[in-house]
C-alpha positions in Angstrom: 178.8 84.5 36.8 181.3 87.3 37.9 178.2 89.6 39.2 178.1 89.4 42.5 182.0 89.5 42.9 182.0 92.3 41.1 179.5 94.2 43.3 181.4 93.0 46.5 184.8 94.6 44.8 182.7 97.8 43.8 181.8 98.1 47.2 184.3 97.8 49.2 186.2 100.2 47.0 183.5 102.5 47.8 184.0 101.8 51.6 188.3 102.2 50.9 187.5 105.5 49.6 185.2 107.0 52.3 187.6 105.4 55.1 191.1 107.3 53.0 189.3 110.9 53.1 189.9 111.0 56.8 192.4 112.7 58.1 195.4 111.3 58.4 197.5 111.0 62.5 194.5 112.4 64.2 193.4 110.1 67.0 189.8 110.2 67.4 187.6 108.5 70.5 185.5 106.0 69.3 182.0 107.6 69.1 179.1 105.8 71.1 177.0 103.6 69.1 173.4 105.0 68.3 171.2 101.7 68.6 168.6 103.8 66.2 171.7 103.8 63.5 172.9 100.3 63.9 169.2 99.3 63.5 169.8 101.8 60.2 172.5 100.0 59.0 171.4 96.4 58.0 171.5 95.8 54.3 168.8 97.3 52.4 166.5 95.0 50.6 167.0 96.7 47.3 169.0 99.6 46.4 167.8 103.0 46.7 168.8 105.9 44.5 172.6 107.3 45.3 172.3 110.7 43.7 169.8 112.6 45.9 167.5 112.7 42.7 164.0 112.1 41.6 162.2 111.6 38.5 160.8 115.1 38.7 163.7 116.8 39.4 165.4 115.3 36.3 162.2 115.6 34.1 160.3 118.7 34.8 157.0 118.1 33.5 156.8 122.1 32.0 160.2 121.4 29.3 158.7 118.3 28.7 155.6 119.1 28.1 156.5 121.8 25.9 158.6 119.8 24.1 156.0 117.2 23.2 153.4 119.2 23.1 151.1 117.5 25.4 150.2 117.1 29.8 152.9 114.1 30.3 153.2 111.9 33.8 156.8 111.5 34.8 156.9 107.6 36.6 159.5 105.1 36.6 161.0 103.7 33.0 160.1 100.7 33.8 156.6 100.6 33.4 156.8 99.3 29.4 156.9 96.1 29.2 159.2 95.7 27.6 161.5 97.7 29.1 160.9 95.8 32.4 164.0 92.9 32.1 167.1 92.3 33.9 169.0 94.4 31.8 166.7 97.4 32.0 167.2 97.6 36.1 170.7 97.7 35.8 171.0 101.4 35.7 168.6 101.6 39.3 170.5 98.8 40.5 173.5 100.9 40.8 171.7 103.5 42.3 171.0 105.5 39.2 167.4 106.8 38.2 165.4 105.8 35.1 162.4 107.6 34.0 159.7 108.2 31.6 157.3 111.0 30.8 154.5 110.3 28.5 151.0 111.2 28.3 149.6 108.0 28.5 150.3 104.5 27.9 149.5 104.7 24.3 151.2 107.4 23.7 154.0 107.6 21.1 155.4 110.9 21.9 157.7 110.1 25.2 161.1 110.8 26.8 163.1 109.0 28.8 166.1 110.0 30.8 168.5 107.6 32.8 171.8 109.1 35.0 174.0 106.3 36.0 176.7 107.6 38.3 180.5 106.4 38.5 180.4 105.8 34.6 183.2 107.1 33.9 185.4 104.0 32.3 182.0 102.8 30.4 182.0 106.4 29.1 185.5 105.7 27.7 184.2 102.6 25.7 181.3 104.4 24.5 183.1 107.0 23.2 185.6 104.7 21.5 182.9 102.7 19.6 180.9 106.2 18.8 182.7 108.9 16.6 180.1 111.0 17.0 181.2 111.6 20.4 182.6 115.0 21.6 185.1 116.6 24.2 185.7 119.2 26.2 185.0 122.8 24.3 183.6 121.4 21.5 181.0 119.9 23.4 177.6 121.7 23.8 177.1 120.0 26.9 178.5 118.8 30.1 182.2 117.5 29.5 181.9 115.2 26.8 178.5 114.8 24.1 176.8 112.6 21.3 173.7 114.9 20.0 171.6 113.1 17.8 168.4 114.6 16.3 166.3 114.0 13.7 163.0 115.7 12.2 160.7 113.6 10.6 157.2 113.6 9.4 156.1 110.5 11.5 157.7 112.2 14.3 161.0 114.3 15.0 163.1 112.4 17.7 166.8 113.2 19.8 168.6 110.5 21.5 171.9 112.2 23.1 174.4 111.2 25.8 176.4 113.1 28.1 179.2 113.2 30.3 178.8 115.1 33.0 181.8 114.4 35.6 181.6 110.7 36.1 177.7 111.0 35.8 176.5 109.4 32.4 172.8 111.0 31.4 171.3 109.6 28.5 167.8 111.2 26.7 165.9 110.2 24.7 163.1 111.7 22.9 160.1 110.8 20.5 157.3 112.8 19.1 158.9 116.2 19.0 156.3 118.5 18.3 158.1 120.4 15.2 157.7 121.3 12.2 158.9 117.9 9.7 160.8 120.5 7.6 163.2 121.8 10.1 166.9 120.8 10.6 168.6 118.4 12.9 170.3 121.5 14.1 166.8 123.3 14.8 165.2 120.1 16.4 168.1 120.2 18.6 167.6 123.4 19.2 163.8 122.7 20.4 165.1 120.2 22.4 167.8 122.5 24.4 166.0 123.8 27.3 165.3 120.4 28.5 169.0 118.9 28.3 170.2 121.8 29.5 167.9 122.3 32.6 168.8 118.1 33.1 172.7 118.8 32.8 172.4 121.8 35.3 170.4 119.2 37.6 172.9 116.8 37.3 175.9 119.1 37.8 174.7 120.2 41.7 173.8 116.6 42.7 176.0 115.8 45.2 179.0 112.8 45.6 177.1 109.1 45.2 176.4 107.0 48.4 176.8 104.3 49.5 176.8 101.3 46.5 174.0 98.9 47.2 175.2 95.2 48.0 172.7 92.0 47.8 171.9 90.2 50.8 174.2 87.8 52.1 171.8 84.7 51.1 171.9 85.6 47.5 173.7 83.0 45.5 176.6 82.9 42.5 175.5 82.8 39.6 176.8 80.2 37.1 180.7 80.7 35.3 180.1 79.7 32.3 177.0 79.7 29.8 176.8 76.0 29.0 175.7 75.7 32.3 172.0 76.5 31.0 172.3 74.4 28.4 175.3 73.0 26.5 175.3 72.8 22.5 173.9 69.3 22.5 171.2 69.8 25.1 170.5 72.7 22.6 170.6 71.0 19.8 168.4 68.4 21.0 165.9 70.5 22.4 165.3 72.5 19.4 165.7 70.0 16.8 168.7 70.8 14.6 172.1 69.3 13.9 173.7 72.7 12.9 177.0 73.6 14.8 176.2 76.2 17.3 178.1 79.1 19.1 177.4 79.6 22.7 178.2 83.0 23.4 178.4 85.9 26.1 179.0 88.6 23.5 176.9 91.5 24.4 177.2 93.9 21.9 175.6 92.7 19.2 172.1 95.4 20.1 175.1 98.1 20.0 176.7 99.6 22.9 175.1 102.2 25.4 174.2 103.6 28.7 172.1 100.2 29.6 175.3 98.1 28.7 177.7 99.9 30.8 175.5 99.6 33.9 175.3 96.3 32.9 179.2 96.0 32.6 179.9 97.8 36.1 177.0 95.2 37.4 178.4 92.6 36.3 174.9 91.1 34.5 175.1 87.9 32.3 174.0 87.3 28.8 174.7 84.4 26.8 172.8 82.9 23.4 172.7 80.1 21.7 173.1 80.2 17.8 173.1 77.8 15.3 175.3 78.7 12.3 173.0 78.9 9.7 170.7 81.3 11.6 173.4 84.5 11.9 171.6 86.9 14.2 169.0 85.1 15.2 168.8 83.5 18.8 166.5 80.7 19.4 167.8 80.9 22.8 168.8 83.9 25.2 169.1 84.3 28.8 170.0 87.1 30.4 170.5 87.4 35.2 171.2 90.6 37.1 173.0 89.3 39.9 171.1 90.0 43.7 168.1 91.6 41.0 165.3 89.4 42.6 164.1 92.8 44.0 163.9 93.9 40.8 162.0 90.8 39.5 159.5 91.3 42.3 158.9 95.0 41.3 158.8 94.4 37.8 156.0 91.3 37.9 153.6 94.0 39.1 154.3 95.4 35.6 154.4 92.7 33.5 151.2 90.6 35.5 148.9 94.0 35.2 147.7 93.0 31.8 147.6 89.7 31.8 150.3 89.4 29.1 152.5 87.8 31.4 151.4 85.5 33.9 152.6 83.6 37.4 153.6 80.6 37.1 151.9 77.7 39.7 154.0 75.0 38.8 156.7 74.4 41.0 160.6 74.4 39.5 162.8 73.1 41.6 165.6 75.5 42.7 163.6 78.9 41.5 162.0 80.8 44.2 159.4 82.4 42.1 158.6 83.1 38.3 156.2 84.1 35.2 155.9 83.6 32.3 154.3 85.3 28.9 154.6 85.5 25.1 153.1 88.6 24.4 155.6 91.5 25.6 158.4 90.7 23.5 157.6 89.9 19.2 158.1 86.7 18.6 159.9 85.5 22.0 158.4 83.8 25.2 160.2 84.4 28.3 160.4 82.5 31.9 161.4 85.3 34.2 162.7 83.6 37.3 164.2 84.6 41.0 167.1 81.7 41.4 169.3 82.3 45.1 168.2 85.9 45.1 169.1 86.5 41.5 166.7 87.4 38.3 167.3 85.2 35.7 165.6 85.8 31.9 164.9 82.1 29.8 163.9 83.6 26.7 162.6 81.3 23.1 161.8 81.7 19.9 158.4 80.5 19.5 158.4 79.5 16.2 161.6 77.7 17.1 159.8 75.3 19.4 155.8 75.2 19.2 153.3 76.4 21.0 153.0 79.0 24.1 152.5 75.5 26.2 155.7 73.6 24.6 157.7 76.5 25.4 156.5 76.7 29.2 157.9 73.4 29.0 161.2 73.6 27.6 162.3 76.6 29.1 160.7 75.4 32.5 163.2 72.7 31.7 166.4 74.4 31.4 165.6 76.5 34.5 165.3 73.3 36.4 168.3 71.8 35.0 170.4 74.6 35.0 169.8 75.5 38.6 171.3 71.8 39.7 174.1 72.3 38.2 174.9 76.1 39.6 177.3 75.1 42.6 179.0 72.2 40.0 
């Protein structure tokens, strides 16, 4: 849809910005070109981080460790399943970082931290559909806060955002090792050292590079939703009569740090949803725009496990795809790279049949929706 426009714009307002903090009426000789810096300079296959940050400079595995009580391994967020779709890589995408610390894959004490830079107008909308949200002095950390902790006897937990100059850092953490019986105040407390090491991190990284553009061969994705399917292909397809609303609304799973990168990157959603069901989507696809890099990282998740699978079959107009019904409860999804871009076919099983049937249909869709992309 609008996703690769928007990057472009993003991007070249990046470039405006380095080219105005010159200084102004001094004439300069043009400098000899480097050949070893040209060579430098041709796009990047997929976007590097933009803050001069790793995961284990934002997650020290001592605070975390003590915090969770446990030896933890800091790698990317990604790694879960589900956490590897389009929507999850929009916060690297844009050059943030997005990591996890756990002890092992089983384990259900974790924490997660994601920094997303140039957030600064997302933060805005956060803030405005979150009343929890603090400024300025009253905030306990960086400029502006939304602490959140809870203890609990299956496991004390925090989830807080910050603000921290246009940088937005979100936490999360699960598994606390407190006592059940404490506070919200005093499980925040526990958590403190953590945040605050993270926010000091944060504070000295310096100004974001360079926003990362996809290759000139990606393609555009589609304008409008009913280009995947319109209501009566839907309708058809999943055997009802019911009216249905095709919509791009995307902030039905609430409103957060992974939305806003998906705002800035301009990412598509759209469902399909017959009246009678509510919130329930038969149907959901979901395309980071130039994210076939991510696809292609993310597949060596997903395939490790044999949950998800490559597909053989040949679609025409998708470069590469897989496919699986295990990762998400209840859903089968056709992950696909279409003109450079990852694009998400999701189902409801039960809506269609079995994990063969919805191969089909969704293979289906893919096809028919990639012929009519440059419509």
């Amino acid at each position: 849809m609008r996703g690769l426009r928007m990057l472009a714009v993003l991007a070249a307002a990046n470039v405006l910005t380095g080219c105005a903090s010159g200084s102004a009426g001094v004439e300069t000789a043009d400098p000899v070109p480097d050949p070893s810096v040209a060579a430098s300079a041709a796009p990047a296959s997929e976007p590097a981080a933009r803050l001069g940050l790793t995961c284990s400079d934002a997650v020290p595995a001592a605070l975390v460790d003590s915090l969770l009580n446990s030896t933890t391994v800091t790698t990317d967020l990604m790694v879960r399943p589900h956490s590897a779709t389009p929507l999850g890589y929009a916060v690297s995408q844009l050059g943030g970082i997005s990591c996890l610390s756990r002890e092992d894959v089983d384990a259900l004490s974790w924490v997660s931290v994601q920094v997303l830079p140039e957030a600064t107008e997302q933060w805005a909308t956060y803030a405005e559909k979150n009343a929890e949200v603090v400024s300025g002095g009253r905030s306990v950390y960086g400029d502006a806060s939304n602490v959140l902790c809870f203890a609990a006897v299956a496991g004390s937990s925090c989830s807080v955002n910050i603000l921290v100059g246009d940088l937005w850092i979100e936490v999360i953490a699960r598994g606390i090792d407190v006592d059940p019986s404490l506070s919200s105040e005093a499980v925040a407390e526990h958590a403190a050292p953590l945040i605050t090491d993270l926010v000091d991190t944060v504070a000295a990284v310096p100004a974001p590079g360079p926003l990362w553009v996809p290759p000139p061969s990606t393609g555009s994705l589609p304008a409008d939703c009913p280009v995947y399917a319109t209501a009566e292909e839907f309708r058809a397809a999943f055997g009802t009569a019911e009216e249905t609303l095709i919509s791009a609304d995307s902030d039905r799973d609430g409103w957060g740090i992974d939305n806003a990168a998906w705002t800035i990157a301009g990412g598509d959603r759209c469902t399909w949803v017959p009246e009678s069901t509510g919130q329930t989507w038969p149907l959901y696809i979901t395309a980071l725009p130039g994210g076939g890099w991510a696809f292609d990282r993310s597949s060596g998740f997903m395939t490790a496990d044999a949950d998800v699978e490559t597909v053989a079959d040949a679609v025409a107009g998708v470069d590469r795809a897989t496919f699986g019904c295990k990762v998400y409860a209840d859903f089968c999804t056709l992950d696909t790279v279409i003109l450079g871009n990852w694009v998400q076919f999701s189902a409801k099983q039960a809506s269609v049949g079995t994990e063969d049937e919805v191969r089909a249909l969704l293979m289906g869709i893919a096809e028919r929706a990639v012929a009519r992309f440059n419509e």
